[in-house]
DSSP file (Angstrom, degrees, kcal/mol; ACC not computed):
  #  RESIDUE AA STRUCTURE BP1 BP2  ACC     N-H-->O    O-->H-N    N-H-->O    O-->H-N    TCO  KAPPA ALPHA  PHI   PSI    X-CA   Y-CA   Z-CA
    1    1 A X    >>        0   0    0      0, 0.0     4,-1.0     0, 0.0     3,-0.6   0.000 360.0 360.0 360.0 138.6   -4.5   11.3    4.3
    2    2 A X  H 3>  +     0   0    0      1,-0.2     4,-0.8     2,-0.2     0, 0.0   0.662 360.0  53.6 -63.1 -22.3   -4.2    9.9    0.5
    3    3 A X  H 3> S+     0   0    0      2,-0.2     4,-1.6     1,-0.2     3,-0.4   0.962 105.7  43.8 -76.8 -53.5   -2.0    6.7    2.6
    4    4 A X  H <> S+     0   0    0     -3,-0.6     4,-2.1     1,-0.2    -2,-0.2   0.625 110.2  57.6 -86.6  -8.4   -4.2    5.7    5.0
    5    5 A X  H  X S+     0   0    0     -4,-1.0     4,-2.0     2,-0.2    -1,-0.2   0.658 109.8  54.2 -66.0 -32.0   -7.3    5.8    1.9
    6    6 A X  H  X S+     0   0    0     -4,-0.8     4,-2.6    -3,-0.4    -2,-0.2   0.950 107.2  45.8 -71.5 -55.3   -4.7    3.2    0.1
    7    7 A X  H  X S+     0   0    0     -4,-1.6     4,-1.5     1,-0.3     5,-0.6   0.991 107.8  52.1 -74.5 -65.2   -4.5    0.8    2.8
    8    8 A X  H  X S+     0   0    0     -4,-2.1     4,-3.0     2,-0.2     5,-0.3   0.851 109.1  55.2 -27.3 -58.6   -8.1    0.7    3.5
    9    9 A X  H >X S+     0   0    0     -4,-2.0     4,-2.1     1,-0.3     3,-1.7   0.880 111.3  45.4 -31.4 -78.3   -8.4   -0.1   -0.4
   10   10 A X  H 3X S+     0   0    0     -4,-2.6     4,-0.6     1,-0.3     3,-0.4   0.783 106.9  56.5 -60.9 -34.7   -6.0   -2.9    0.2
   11   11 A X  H >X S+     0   0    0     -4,-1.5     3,-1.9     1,-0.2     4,-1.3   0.907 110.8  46.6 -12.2 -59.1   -7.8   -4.1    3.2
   12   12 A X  H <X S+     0   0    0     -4,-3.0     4,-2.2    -3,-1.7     3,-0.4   0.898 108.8  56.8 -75.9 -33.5  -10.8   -4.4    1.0
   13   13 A X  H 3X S+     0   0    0     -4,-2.1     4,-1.1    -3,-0.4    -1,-0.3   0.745 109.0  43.3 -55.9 -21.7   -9.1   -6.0   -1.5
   14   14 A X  H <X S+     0   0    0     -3,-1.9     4,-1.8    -4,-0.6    -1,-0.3   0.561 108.6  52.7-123.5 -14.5   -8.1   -8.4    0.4
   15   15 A X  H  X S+     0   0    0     -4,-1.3     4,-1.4    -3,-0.4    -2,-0.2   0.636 106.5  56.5 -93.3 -14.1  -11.0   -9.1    2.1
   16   16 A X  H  X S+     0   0    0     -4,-2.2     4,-1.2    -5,-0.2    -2,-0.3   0.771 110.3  46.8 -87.2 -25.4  -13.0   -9.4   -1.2
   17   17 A X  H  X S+     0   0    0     -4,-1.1     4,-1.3    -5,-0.2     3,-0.3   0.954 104.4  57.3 -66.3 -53.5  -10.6  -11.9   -2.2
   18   18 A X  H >X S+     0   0    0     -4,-1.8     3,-1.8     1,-0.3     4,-0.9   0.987 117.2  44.0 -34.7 -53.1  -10.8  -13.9    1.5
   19   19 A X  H 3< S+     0   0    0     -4,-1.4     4,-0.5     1,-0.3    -1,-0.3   0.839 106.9  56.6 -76.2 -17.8  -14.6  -14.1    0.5
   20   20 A X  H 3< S+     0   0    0     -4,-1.2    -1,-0.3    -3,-0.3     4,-0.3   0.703 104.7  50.7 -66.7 -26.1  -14.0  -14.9   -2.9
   21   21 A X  H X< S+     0   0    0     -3,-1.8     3,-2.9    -4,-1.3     2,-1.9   0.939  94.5  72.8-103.6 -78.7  -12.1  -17.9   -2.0
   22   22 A X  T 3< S+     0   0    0     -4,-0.9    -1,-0.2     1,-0.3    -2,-0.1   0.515  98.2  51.9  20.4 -49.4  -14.7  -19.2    0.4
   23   23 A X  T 3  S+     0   0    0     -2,-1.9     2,-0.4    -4,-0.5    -1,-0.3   0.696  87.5  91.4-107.0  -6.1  -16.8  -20.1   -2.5
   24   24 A X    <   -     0   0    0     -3,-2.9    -3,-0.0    -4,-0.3    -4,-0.0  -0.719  51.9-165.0 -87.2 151.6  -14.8  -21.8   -4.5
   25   25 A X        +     0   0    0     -2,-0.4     2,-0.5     1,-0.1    -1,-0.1   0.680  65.6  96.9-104.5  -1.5  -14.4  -25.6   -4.4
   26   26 A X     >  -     0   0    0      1,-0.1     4,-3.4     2,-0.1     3,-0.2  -0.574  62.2-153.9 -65.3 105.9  -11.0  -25.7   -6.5
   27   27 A X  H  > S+     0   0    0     -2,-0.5     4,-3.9     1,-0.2     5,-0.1   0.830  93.2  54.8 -61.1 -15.4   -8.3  -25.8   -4.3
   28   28 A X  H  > S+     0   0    0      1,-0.2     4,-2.3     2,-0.2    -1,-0.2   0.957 109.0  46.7 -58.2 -35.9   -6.1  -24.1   -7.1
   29   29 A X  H  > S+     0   0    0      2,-0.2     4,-1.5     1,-0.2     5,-0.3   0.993 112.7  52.6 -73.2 -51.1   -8.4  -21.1   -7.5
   30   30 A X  H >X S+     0   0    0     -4,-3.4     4,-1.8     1,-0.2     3,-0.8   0.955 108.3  49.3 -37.4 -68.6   -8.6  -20.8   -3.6
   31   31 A X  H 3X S+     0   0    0     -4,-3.9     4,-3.1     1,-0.3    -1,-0.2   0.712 106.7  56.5 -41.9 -34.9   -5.1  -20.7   -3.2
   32   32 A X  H 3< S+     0   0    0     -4,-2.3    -1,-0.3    -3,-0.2    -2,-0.2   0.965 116.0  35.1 -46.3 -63.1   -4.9  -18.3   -5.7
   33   33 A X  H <X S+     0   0    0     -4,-1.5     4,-1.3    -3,-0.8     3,-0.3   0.432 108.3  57.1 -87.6  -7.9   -7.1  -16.2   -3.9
   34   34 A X  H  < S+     0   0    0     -4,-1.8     2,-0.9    -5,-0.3     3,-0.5   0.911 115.3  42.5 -83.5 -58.1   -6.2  -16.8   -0.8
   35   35 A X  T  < S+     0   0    0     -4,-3.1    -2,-0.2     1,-0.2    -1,-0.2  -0.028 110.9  59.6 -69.5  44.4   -2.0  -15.5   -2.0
   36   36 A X  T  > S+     0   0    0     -2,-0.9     4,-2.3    -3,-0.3    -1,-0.2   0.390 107.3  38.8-126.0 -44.5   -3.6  -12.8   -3.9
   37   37 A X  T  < S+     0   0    0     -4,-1.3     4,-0.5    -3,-0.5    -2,-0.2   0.242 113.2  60.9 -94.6  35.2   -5.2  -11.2   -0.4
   38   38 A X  T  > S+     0   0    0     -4,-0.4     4,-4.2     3,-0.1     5,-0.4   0.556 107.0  46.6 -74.3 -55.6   -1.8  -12.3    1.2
   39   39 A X  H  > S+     0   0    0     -5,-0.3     4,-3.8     2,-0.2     5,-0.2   0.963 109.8  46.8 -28.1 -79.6   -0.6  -10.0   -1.2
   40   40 A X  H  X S+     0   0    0     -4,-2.3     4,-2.1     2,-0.2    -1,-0.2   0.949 113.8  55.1 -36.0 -61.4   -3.1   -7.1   -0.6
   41   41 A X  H  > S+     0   0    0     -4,-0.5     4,-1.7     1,-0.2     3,-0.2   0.953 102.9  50.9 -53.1 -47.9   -2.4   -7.6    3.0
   42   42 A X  H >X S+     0   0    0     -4,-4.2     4,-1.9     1,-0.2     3,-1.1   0.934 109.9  54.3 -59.1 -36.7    1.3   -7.2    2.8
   43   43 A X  H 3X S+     0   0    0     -4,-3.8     4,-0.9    -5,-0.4    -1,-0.2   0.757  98.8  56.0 -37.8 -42.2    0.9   -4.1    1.0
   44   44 A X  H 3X S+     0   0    0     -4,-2.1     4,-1.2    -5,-0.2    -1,-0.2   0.802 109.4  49.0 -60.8 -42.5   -1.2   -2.6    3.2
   45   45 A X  H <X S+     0   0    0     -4,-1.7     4,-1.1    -3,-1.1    -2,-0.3   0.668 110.3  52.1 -95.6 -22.7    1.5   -3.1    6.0
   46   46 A X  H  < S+     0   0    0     -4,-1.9     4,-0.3     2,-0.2    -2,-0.2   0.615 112.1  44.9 -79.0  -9.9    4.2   -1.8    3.8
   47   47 A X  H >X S+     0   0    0     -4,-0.9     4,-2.2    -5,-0.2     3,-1.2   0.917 108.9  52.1 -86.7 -48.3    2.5    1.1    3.1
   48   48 A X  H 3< S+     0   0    0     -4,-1.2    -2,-0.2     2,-0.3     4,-0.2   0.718 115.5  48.6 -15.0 -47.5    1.4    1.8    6.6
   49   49 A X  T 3< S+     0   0    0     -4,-1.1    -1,-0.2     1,-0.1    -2,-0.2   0.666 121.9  31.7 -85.2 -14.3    5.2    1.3    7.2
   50   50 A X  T X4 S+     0   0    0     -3,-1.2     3,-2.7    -4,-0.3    -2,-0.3   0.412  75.4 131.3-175.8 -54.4    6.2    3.6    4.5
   51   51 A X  T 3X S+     0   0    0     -4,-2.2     4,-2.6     1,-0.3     5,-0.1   0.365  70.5  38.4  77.2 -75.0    3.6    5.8    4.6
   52   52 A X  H 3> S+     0   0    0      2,-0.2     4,-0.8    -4,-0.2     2,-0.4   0.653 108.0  53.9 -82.0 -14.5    5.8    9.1    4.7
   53   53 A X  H X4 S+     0   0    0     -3,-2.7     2,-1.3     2,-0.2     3,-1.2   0.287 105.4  52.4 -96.1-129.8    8.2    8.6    2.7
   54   54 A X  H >> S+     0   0    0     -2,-0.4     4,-2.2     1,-0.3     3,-0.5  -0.200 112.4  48.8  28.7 -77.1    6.2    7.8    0.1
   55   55 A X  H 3X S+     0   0    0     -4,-2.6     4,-0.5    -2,-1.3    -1,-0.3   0.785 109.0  51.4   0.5 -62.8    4.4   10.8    0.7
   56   56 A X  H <X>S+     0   0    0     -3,-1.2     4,-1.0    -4,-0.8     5,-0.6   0.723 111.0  51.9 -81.7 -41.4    7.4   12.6    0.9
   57   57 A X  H X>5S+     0   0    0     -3,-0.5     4,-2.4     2,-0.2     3,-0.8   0.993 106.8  44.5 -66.2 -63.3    8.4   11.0   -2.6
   58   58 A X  H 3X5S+     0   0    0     -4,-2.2     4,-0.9     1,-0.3    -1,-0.2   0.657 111.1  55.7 -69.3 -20.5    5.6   11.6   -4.9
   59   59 A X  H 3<5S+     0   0    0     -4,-0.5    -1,-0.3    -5,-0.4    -2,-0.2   0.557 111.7  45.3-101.8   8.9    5.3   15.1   -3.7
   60   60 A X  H <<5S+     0   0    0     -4,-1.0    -2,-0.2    -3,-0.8    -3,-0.2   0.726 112.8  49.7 -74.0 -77.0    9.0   15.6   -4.7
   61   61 A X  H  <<S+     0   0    0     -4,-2.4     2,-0.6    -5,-0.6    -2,-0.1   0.676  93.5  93.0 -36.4 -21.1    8.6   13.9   -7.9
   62   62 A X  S  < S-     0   0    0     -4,-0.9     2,-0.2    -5,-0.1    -4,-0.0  -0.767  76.0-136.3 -68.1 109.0    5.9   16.0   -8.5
   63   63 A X        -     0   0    0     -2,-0.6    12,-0.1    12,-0.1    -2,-0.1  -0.424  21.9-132.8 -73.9 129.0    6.7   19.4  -10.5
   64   64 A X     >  -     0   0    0     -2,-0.2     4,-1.5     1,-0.1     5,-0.1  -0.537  21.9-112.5 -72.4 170.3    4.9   22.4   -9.0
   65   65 A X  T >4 S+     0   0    0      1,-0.2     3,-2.8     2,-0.2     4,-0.4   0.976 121.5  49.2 -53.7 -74.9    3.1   24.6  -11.3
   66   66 A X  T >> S+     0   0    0      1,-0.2     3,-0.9     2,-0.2     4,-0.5   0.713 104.7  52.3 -15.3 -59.5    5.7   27.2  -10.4
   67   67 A X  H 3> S+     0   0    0      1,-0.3     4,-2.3     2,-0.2    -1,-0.2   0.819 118.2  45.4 -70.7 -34.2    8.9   24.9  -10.9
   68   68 A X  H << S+     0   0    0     -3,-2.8    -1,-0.3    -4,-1.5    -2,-0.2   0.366 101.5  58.4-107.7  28.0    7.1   24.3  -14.6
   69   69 A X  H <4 S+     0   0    0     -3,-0.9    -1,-0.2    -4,-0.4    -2,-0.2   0.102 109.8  46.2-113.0 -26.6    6.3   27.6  -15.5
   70   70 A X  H  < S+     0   0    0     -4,-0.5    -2,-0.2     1,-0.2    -3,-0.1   0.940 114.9  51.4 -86.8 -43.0   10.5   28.6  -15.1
   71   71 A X  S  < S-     0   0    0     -4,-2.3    -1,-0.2    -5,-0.1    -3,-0.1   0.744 109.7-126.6 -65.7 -26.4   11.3   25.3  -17.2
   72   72 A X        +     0   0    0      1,-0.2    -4,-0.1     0, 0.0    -1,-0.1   0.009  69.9 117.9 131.2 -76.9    9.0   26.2  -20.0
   73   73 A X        -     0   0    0      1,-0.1     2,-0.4     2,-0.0    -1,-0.2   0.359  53.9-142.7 -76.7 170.4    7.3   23.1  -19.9
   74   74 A X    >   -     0   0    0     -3,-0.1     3,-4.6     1,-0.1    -5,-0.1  -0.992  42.8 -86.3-140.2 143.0    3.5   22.2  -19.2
   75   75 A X  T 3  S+     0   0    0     -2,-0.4   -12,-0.1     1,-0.3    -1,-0.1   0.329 121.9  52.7  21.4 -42.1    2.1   19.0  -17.1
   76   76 A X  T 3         0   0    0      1,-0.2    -1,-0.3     0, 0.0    -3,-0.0   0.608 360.0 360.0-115.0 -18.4    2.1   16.7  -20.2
   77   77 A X    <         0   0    0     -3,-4.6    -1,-0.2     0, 0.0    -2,-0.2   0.828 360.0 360.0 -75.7 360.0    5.5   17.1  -21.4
């Protein structure tokens, strides 16, 4: 499922950031990177939490072919 492909992403994100801050010795830059895979993480769990509706959202928002074939309209307008 296109959700649970997202969260891995932010997992990784956020674990290339953990390791990224490791190697620096500026604590600003760390900190940065350390709230940037806070970030990632929280995402992850709000997507995870969210998950279906979300889902459920984009494939509303989405026109089918059908629905833009009645209108007229094509994909790009």
């Amino acid at each position: 499922m296109a959700g649970t492909q997202l969260v891995t992403g932010y997992r990784l994100n956020a674990a290339n950031c953990f390791d990224l801050a490791k190697e620096f010795p500026d604590p600003e830059r760390k900190l940065a990177l350390l709230d940037m895979a806070a970030a990632w993480l929280r995402l992850a769990e709000i997507t995870e939490e969210f998950n279906e509706a979300l889902v459920v959202d984009r494939l509303e928002a989405r026109p089918s072919p059908n629905r833009l074939a009645r209108s007229g309209r094509t994909a790009k307008d």
